[in-house]
C-alpha positions as CSV (number, residue, x, y, z in Angstrom):
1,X,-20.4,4.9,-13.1
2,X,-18.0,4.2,-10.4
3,X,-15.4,6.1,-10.0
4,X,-11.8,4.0,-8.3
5,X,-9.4,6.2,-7.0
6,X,-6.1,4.6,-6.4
7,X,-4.5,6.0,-3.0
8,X,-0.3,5.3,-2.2
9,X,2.6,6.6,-0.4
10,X,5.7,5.8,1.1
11,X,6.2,4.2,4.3
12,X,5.4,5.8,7.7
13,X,3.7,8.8,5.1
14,X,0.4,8.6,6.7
15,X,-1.4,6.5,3.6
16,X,-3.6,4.5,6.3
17,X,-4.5,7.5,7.6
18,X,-5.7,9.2,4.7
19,X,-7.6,6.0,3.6
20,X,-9.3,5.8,7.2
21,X,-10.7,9.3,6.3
22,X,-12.0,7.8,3.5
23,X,-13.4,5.3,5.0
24,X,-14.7,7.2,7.9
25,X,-17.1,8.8,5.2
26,X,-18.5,5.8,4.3
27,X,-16.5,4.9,1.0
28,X,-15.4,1.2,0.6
29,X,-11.7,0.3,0.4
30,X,-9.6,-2.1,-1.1
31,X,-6.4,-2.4,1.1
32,X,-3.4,-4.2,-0.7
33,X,-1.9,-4.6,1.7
34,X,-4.6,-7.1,3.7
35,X,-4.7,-8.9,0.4
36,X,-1.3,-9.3,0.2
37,X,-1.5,-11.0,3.4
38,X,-4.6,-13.2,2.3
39,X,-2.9,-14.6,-0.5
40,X,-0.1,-16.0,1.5
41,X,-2.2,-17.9,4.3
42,X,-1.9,-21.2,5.2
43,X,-3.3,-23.6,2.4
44,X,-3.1,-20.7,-0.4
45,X,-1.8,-21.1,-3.5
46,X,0.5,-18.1,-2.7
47,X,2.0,-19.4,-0.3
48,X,2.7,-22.8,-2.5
49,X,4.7,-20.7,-5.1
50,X,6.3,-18.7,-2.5
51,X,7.7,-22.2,-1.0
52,X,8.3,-23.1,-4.2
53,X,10.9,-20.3,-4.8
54,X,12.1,-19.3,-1.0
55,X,12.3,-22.8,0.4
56,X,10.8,-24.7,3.6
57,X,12.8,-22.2,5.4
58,X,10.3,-19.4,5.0
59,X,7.9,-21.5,6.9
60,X,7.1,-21.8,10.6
61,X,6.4,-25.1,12.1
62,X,2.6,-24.6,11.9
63,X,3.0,-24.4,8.1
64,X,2.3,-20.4,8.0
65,X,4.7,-18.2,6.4
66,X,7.7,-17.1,8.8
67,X,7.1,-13.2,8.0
68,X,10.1,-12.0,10.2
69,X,12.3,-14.2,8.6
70,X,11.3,-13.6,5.2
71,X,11.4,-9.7,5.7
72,X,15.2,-10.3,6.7
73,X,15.8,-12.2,3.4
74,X,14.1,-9.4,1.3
75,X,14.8,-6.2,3.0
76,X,18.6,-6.6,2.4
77,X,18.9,-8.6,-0.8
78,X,17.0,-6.6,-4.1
79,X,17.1,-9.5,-6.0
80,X,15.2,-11.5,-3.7
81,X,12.7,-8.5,-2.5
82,X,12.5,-8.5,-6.8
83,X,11.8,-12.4,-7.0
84,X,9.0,-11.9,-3.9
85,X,7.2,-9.6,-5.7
86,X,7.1,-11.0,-9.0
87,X,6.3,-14.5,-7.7
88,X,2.8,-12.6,-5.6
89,X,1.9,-10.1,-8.0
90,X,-0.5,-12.2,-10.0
91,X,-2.5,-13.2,-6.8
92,X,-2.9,-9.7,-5.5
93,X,-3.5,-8.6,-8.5
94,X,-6.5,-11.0,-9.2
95,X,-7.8,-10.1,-6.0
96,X,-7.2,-6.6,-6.3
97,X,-9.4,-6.6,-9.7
98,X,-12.1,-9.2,-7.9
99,X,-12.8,-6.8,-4.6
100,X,-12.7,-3.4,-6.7
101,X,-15.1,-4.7,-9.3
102,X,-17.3,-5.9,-6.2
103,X,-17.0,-2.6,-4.4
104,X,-18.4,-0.8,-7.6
105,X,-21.3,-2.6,-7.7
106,X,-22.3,-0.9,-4.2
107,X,-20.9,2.6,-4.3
108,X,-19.9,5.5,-6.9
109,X,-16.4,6.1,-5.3
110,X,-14.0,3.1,-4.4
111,X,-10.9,3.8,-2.4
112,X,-7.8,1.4,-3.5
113,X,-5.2,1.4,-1.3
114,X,-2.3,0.1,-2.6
115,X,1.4,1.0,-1.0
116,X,3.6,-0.1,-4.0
117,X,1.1,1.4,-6.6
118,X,3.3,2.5,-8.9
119,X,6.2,0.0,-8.5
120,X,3.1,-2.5,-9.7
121,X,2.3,-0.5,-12.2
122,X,-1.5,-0.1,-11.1
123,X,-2.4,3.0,-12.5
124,X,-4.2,1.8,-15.2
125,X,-6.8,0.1,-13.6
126,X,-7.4,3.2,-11.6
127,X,-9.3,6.5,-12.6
128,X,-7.2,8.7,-10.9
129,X,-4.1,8.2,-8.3
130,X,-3.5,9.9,-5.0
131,X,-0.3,10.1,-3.3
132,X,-0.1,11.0,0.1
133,X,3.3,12.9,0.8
134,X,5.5,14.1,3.6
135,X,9.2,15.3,3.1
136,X,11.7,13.0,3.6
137,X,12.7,14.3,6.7
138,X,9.3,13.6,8.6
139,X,9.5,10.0,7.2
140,X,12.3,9.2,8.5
141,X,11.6,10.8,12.0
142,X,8.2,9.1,12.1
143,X,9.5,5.7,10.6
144,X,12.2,5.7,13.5
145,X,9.5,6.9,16.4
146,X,6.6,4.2,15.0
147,X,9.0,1.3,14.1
148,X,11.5,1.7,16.9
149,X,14.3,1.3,14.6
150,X,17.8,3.7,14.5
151,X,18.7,5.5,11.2
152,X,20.2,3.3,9.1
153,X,17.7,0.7,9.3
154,X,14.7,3.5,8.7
155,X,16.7,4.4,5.7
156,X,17.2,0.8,4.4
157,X,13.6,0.5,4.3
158,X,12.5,3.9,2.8
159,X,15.1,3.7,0.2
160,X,13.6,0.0,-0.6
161,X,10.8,1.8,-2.0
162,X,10.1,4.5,-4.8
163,X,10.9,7.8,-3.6
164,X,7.9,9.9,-2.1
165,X,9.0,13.0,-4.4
166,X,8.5,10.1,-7.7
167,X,5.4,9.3,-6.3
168,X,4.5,12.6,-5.7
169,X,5.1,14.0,-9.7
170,X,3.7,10.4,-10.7
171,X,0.0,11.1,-8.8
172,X,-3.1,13.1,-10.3
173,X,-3.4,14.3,-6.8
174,X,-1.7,14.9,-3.9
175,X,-2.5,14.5,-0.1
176,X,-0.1,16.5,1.8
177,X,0.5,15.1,5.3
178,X,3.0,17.1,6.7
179,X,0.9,19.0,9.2
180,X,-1.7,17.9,11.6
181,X,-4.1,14.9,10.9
182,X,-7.0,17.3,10.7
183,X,-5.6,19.6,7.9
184,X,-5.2,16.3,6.6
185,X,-8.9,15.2,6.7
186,X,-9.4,18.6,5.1
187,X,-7.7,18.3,2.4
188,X,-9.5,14.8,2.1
189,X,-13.3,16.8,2.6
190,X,-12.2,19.2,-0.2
191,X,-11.2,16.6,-2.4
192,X,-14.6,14.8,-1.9
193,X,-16.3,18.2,-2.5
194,X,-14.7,19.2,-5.8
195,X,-15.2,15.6,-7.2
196,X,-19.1,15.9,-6.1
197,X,-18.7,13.1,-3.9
198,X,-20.0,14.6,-1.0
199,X,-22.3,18.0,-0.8
């Protein structure tokens, strides 16, 4: 019986990092957030129903989706960031279901990486959820430093999301990644350990 643990965090929290440790012990993962991307390629039916609701204008002359300009459109408008997600969530979530189900097949512990877990409501199709956390004073210092952005924009986009602390009391488990990356990969051995996943 395979066992799917669900892994999420805020931005700039240090999620991918966690999930590379993960990976780097030879545990398949499910990232969202490449699916999300699949699903909107040229050609895709996601992309058609994103047209559909956003207009040509979310389009680059080659036909693929205009990320920068879309990202504009949602980051500052709710509604709209609302309407985006709605209009993807049953293509990711197929996929999601399709790649998890696969992974199983091959290994007693998959790793699903999904950054707007509970904003999807995804728990239920995992066993158990992990969130990795920092406080919100590292995420916005590390947001700013890896995105070049000033304060204000860092803000706009952490406060576009769930807060880490909801996230936090929402999880089974928690990662905390507010030290260095090794006490980090740690945590992530112990984990392994105490689940018997590793000897």
């Amino acid at each position: 019986m395979s066992f799917v643990l669900g892994v999420t965090g805020g931005i700039a929290s240090g999620k991918s990092t966690v999930v590379d440790f993960f990976k780097a012990e030879g545990f398949p993962v499910v990232d969202g957030d490449i699916i999300a991307r699949e699903v909107v390629e040229p050609g895709t039916e996601g992309l058609m129903a994103l047209e559909k609701v956003f207009g040509k204008t979310i389009l680059q002359n080659d036909g693929s989706l205009d990320r920068k300009k879309l990202g504009t459109l949602i980051f500052q408008n709710e509604q709209k960031r609302h309407l985006l997600n709605k209009t993807l969530d049953p293509f990711i979530r197929d996929e999601i279901k399709k790649q998890t189900l696969e992974a199983k097949k091959g290994s007693h512990l998959v790793i699903v990486d999904i950054p707007l877990l509970f904003e999807g409501h995804y728990e239920s199709m995992m066993d158990e959820v992990a969130t990795v956390y920092v406080t919100p004073d590292i995420q916005l210092e590390r947001l700013m430093a890896r995105n070049n952005l000033s304060e204000e924009e860092a803000l706009k986009r952490i406060n576009s999301q769930l807060p880490l602390e909801e996230k936090k009391k929402r999880a089974d488990f928690v990662f905390d990644n507010c030290n260095s990356q090794e006490t980090t990969r740690q945590e992530v051995l112990k984990w392994l350990e105490r689940k018997k996943f590793v000897s």
